[in-house]
VOBA-1610 file (N, C-alpha, C; in pm, whole numbers, padded with zeros to 5 digits, always signed):
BEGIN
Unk-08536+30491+01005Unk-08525+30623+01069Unk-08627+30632+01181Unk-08563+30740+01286Unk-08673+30678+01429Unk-08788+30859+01394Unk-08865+30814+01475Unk-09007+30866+01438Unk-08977+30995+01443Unk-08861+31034+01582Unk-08821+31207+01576Unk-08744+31244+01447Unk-08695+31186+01390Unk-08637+31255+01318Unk-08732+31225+01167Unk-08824+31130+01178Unk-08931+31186+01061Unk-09002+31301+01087Unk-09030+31311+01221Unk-09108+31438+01238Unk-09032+31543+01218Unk-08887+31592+01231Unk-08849+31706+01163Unk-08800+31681+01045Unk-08835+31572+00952Unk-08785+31616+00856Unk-08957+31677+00770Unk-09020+31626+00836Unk-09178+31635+00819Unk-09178+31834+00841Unk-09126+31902+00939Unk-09122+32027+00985Unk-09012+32084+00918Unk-08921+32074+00851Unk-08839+32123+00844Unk-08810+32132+00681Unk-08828+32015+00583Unk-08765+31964+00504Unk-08868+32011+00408Unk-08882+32045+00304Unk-08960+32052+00186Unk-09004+31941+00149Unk-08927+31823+00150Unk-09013+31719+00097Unk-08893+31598+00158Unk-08971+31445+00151Unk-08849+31356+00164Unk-08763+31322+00104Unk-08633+31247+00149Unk-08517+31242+00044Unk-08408+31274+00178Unk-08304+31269+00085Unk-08167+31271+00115Unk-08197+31402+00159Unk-08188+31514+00100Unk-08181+31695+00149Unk-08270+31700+00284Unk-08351+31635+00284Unk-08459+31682+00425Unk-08425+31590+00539Unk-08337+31449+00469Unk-08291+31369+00597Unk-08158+31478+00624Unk-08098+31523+00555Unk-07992+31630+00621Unk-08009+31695+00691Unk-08128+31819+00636Unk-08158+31886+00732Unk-08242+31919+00786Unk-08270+31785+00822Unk-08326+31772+00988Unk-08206+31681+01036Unk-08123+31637+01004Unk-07954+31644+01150Unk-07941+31747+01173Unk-07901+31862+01064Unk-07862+31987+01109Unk-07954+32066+01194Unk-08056+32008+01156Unk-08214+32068+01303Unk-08138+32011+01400Unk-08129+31887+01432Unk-08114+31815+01584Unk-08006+31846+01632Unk-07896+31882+01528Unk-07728+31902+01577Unk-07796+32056+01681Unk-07833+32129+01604Unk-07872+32237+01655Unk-07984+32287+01800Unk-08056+32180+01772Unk-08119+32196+01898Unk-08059+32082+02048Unk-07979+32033+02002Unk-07878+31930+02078Unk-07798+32028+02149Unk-07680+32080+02050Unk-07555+32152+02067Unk-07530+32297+02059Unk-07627+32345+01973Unk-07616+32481+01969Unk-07581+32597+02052Unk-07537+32714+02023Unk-07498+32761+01878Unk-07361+32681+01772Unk-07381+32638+01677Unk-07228+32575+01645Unk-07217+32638+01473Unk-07074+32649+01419Unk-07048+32685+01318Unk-07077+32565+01215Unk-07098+32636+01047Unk-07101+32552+00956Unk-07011+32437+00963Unk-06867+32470+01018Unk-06758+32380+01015Unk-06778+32268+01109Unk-06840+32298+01244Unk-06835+32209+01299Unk-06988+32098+01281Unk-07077+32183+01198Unk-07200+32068+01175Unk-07151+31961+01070Unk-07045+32037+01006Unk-06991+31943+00887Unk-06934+31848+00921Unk-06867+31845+01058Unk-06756+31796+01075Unk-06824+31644+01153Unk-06954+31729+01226Unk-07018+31626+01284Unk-07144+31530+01212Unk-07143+31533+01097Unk-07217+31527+01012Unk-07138+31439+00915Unk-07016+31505+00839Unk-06907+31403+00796Unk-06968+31444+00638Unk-07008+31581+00636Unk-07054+31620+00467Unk-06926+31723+00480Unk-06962+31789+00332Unk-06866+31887+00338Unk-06925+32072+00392Unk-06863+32136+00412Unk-06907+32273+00486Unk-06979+32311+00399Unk-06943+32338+00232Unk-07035+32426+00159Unk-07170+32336+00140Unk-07206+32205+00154Unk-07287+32119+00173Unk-07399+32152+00253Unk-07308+32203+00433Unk-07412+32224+00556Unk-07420+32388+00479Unk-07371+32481+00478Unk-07388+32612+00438Unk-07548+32655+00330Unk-07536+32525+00242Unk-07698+32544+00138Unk-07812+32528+00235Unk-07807+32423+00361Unk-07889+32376+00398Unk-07924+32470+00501Unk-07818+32544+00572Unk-07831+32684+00628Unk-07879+32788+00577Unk-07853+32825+00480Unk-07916+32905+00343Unk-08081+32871+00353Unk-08123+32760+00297Unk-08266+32733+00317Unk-08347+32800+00457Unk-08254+32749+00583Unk-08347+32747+00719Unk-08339+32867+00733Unk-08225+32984+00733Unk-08205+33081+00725Unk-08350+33168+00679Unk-08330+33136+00561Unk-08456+33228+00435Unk-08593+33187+00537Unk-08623+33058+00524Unk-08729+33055+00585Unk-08739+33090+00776Unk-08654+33115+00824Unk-08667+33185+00954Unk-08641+33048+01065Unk-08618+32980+00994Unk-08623+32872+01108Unk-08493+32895+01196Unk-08354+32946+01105Unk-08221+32959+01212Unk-08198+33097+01202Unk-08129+33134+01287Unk-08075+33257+01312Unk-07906+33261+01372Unk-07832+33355+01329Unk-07674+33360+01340Unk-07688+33360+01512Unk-07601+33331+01559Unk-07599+33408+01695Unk-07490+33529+01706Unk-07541+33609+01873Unk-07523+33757+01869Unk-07366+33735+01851Unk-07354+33889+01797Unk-07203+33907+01749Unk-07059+33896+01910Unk-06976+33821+01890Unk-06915+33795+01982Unk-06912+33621+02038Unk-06969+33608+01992Unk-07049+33415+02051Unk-06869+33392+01997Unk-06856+33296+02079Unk-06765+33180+02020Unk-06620+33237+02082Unk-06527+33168+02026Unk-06371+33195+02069Unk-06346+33300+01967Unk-06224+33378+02014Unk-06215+33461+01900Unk-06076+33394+01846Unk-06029+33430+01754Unk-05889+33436+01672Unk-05867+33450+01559Unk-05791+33391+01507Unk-05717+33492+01398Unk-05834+33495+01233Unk-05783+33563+01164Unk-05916+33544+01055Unk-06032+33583+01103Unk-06119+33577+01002Unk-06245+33633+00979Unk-06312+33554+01074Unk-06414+33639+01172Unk-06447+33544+01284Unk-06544+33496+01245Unk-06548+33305+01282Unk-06673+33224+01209Unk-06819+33282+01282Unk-06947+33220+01195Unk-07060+33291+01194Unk-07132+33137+01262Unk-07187+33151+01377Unk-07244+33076+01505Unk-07410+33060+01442Unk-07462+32889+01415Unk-07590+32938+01372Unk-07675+32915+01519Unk-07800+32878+01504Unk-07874+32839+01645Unk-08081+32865+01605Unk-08066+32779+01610Unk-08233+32744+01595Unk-08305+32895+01665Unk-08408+32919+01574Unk-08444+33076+01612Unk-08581+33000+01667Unk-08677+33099+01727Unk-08809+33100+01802Unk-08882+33098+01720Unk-08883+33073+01588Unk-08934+33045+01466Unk-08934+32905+01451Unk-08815+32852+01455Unk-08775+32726+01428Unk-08855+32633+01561Unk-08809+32668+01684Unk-08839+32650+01769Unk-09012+32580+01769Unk-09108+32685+01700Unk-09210+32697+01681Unk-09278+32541+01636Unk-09186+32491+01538Unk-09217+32414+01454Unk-09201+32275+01521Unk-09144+32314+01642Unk-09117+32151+01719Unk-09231+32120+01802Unk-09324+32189+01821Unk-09429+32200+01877Unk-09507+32064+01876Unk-09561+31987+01943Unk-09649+31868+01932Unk-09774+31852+01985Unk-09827+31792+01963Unk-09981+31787+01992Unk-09981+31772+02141Unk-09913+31715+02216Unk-09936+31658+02333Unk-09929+31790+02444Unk-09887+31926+02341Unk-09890+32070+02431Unk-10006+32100+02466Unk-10093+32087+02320Unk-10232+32132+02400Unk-10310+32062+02479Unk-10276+31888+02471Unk-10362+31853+02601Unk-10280+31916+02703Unk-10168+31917+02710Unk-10090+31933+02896Unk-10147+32103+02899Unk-10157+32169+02757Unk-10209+32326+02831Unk-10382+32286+02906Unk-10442+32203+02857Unk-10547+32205+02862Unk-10614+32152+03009Unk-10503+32060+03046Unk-10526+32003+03178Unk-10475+32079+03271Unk-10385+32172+03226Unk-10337+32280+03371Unk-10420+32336+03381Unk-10504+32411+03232Unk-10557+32541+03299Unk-10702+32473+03381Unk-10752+32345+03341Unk-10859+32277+03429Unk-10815+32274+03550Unk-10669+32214+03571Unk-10604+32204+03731Unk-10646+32359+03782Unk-10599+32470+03741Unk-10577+32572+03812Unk-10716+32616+03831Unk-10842+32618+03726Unk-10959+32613+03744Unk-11021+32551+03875Unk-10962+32415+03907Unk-11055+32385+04032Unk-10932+32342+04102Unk-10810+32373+04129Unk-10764+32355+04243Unk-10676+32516+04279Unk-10668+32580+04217Unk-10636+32770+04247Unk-10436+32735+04184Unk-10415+32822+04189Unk-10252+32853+04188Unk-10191+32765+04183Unk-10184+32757+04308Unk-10156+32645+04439Unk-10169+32517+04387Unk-10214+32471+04320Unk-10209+32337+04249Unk-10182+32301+04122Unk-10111+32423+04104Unk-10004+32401+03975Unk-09901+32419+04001Unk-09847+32490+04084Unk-09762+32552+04159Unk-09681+32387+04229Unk-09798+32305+04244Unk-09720+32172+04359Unk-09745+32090+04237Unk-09797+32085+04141Unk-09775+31983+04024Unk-09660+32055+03950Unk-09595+32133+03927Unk-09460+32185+03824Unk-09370+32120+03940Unk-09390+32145+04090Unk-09277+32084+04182Unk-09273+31905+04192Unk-09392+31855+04177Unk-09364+31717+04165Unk-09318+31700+04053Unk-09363+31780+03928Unk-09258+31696+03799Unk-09147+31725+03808Unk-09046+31853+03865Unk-08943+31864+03852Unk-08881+31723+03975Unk-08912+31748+04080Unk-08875+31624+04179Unk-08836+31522+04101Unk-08920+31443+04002Unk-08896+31313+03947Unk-08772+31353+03825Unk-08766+31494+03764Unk-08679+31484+03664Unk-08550+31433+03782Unk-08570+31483+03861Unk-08385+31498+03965Unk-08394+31427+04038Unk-08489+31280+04064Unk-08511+31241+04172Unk-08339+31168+04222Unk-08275+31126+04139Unk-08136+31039+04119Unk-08009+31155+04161Unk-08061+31290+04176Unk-07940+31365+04190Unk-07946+31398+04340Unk-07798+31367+04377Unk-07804+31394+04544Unk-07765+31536+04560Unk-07781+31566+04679Unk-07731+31728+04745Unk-07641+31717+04720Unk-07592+31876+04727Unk-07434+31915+04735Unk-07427+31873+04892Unk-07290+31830+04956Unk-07243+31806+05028Unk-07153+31987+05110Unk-07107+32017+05034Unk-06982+32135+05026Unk-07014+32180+04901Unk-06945+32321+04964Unk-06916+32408+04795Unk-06820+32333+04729Unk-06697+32209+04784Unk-06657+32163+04702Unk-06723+32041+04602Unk-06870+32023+04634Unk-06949+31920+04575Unk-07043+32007+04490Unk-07032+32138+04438Unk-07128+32163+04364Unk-07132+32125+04229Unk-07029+32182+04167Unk-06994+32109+04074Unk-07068+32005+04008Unk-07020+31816+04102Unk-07056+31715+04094Unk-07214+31730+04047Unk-07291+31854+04159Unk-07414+31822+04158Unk-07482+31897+04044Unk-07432+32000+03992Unk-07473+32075+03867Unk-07470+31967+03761Unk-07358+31917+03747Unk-07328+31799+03658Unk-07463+31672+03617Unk-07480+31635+03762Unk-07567+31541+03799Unk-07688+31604+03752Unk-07784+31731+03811Unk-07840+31807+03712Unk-07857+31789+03557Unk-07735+31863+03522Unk-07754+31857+03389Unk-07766+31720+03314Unk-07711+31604+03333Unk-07789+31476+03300Unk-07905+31427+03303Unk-07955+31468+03457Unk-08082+31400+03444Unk-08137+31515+03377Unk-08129+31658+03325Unk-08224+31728+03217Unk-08234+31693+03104Unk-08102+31603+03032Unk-08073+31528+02947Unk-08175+31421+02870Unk-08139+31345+03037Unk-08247+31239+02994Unk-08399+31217+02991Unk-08428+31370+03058Unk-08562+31411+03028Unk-08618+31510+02890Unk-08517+31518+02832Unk-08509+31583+02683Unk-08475+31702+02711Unk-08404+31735+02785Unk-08389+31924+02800Unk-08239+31921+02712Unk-08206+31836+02632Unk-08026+31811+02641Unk-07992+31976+02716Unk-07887+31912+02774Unk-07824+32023+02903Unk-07689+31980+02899Unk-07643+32058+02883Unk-07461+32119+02967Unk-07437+32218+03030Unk-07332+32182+03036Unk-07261+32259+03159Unk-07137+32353+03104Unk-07128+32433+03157Unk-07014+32566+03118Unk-06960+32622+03224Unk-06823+32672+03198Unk-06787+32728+03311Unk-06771+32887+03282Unk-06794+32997+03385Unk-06794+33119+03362Unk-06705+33201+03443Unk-06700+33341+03454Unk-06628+33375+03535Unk-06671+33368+03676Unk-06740+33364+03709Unk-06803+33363+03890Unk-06850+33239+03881Unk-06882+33085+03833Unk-06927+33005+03867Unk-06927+32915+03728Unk-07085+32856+03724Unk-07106+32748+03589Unk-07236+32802+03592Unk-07243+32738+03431Unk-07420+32768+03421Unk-07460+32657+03284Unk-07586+32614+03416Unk-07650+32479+03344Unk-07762+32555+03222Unk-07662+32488+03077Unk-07786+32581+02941Unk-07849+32423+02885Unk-07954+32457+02911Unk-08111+32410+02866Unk-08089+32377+02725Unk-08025+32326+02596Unk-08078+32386+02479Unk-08193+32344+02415Unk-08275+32269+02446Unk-08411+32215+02426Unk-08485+32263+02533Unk-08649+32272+02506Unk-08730+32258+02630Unk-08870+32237+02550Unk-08905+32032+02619Unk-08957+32035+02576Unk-09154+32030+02621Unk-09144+32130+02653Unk-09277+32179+02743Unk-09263+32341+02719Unk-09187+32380+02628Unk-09189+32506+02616Unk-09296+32620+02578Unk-09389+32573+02490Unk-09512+32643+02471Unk-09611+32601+02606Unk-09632+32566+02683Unk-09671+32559+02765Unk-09602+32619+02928Unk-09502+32576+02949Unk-09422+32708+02994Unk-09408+32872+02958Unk-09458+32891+02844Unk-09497+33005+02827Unk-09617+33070+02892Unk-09751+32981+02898Unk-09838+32999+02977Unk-09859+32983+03133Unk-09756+32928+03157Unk-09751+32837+03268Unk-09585+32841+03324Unk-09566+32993+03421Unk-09411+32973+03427Unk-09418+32931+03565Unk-09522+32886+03621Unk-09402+32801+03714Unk-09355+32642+03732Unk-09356+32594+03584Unk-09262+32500+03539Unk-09137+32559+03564Unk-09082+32664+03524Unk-09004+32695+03520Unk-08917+32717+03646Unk-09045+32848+03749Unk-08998+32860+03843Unk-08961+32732+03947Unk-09052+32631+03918Unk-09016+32522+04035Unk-08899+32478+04007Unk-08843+32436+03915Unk-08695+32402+03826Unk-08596+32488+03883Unk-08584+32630+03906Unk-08501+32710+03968Unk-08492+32696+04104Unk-08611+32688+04177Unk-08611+32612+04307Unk-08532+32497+04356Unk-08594+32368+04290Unk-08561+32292+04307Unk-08384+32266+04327Unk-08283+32380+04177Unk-08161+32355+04192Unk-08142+32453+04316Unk-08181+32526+04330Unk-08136+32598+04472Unk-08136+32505+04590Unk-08225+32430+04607Unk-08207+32309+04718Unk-08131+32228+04737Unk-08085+32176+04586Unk-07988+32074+04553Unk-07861+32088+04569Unk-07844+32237+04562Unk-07697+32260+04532Unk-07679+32383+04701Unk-07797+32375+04731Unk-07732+32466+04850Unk-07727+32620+04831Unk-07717+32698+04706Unk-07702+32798+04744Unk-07759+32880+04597Unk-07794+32993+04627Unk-07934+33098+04528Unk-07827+33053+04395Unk-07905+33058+04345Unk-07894+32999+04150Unk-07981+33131+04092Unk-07954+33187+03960Unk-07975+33241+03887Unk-08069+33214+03777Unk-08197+33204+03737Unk-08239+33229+03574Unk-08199+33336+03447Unk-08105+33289+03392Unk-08080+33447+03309Unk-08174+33437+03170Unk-08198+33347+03128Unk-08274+33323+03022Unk-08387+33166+03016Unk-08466+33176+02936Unk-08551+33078+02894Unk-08614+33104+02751Unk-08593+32959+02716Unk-08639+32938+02629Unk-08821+32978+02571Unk-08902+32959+02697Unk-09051+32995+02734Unk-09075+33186+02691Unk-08945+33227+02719Unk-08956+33362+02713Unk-08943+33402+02598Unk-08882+33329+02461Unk-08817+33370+02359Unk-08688+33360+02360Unk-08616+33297+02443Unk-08469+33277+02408Unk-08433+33137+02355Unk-08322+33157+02290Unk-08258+33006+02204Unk-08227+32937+02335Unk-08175+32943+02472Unk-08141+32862+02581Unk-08229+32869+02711Unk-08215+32803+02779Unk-08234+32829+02928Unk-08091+32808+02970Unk-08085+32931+03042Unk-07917+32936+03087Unk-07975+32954+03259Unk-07925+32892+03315Unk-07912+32905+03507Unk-07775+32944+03545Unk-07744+33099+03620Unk-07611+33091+03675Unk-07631+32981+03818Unk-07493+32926+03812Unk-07445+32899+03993Unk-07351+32880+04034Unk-07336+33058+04135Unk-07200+33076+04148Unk-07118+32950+04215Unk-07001+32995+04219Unk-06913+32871+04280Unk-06772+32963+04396Unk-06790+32927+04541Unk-06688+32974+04632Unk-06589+32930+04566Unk-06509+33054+04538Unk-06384+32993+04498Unk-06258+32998+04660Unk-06211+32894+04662Unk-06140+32884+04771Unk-06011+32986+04738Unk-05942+33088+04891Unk-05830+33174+04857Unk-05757+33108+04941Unk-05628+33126+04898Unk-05519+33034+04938Unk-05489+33128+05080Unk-05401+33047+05216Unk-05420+33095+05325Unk-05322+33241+05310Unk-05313+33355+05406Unk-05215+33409+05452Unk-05085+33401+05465Unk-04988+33444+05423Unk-04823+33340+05445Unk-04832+33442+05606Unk-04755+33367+05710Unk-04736+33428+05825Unk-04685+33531+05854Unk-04771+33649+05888Unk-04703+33745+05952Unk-04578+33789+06038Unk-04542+33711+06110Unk-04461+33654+06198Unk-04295+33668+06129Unk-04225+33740+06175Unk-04050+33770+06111Unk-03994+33593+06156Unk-03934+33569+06036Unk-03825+33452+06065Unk-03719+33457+06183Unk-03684+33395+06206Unk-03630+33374+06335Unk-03451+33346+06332Unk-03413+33456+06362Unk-03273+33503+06333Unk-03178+33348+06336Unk-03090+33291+06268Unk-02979+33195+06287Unk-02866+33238+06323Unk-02875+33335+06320Unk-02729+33418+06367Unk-02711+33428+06517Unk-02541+33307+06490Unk-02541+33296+06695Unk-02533+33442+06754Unk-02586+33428+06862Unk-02545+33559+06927Unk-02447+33602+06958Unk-02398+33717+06995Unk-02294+33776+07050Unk-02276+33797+07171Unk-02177+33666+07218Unk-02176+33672+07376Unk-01994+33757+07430Unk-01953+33805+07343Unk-01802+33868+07390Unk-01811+34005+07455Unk-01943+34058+07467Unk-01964+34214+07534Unk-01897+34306+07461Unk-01887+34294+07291Unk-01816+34398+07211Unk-01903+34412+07070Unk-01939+34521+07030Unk-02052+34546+06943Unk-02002+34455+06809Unk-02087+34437+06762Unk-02060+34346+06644Unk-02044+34471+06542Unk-01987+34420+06390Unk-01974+34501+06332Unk-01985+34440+06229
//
């Protein structure tokens, strides 16, 4: 087993064994994919539902998960399923040592170099997360480049996707892992919002963060939707031969 997932079963699990190697998947499914139903951790998991449901039960009691808000998900027929999602509790517990050196060296940075030199160190680290993602070209290349985005947040541990909404897409964060320190320190954050505004060409949205207390970092960015042209004003053009006999037609 690789070292992350001893460490949550270390945070998460009452003790080792089979139950705490579970749930800590159901930790990672969750901070991977989240919000997702009992059915589908089961499904991805390959236990049975009332199986993931005890282990929900546990994280639940102890505060680590929380349902998400009423409405989440597709709706249909039957009793509508119940969405779980790692709470700011849970969250808490992913915490690693390596926060308080990085808190410790900003607030020295900002100590002897002012604002201003945290401000251009959050912009050089974001630079290198995206260094591989090119500009949008066109509003018909945004897309591509949100996409491109959300990978390289991926592979910097933010796992990130992509969604589509009614006015655009929006790249959700569901990890962040500099988040207690982004709490102290938001312009990690802010340079990150920057940065996609450059990339993609046009103002991007923060609606949530994780730094703030939310389960995601969600970014709107709208998308021109192209309108199909005008049909021509212009009357069709009669086929009817004319009337050359000098007697009214009828």
């Amino acid at each position: 087993m690789d070292g992350g997932n001893s460490l949550l079963i270390e945070q998460f699990a009452d003790g080792p064994g089979a139950d705490g190697q579970t749930r800590a998947a159901v930790v990672s499914l969750l901070i991977d994919e989240g919000p997702l139903t009992a059915s589908d951790i089961a499904d991805r998991l390959g236990i049975s539902a009332a199986g993931v449901r005890r282990h929900l039960d546990i994280l639940l009691d102890a505060g680590d998960v929380q349902t998400a808000a009423p409405g989440f998900g597709k709706g249909g027929r039957g009793r509508p399923a119940k969405w779980f999602q790692l709470s700011p509790n849970g969250r808490g517990k992913l915490r690693h040592a390596y926060d308080d050196l990085a808190g410790a060296a900003l607030r020295k940075l900002r100590d002897v170099g002012g604002e201003q030199a945290v401000s251009e160190f959050a912009r050089d680290r974001v630079d290198g997360m995206v260094a591989s993602v090119a500009p949008a070209t066109g509003d018909d290349d945004v897309v591509r480049t949100v996409e491109d985005i959300a990978d390289a947040l991926t592979s910097a541990g933010y796992s990130a996707n992509v969604r589509e909404v009614g006015t655009g897409v929006q790249i959700c964060q569901h990890h962040c892992p500099v988040a207690h320190v982004a709490t102290e320190f938001p312009e990690l954050c802010e340079a990150e919002t920057a940065r996609f505004t450059e990339l993609l060409g046009t103002h991007v949205q923060r609606l949530a963060t994780i730094a703030n207390g939310d389960c995601v970092c969600t970014t709107h960015v709208p998308i021109a939707r192209r309108t199909p042209a005008p049909e021509s004003a212009t009357a069709p053009k009669s086929t009817t031969a004319p009337n050359t006999d000098g007697k009214a037609s009828r």
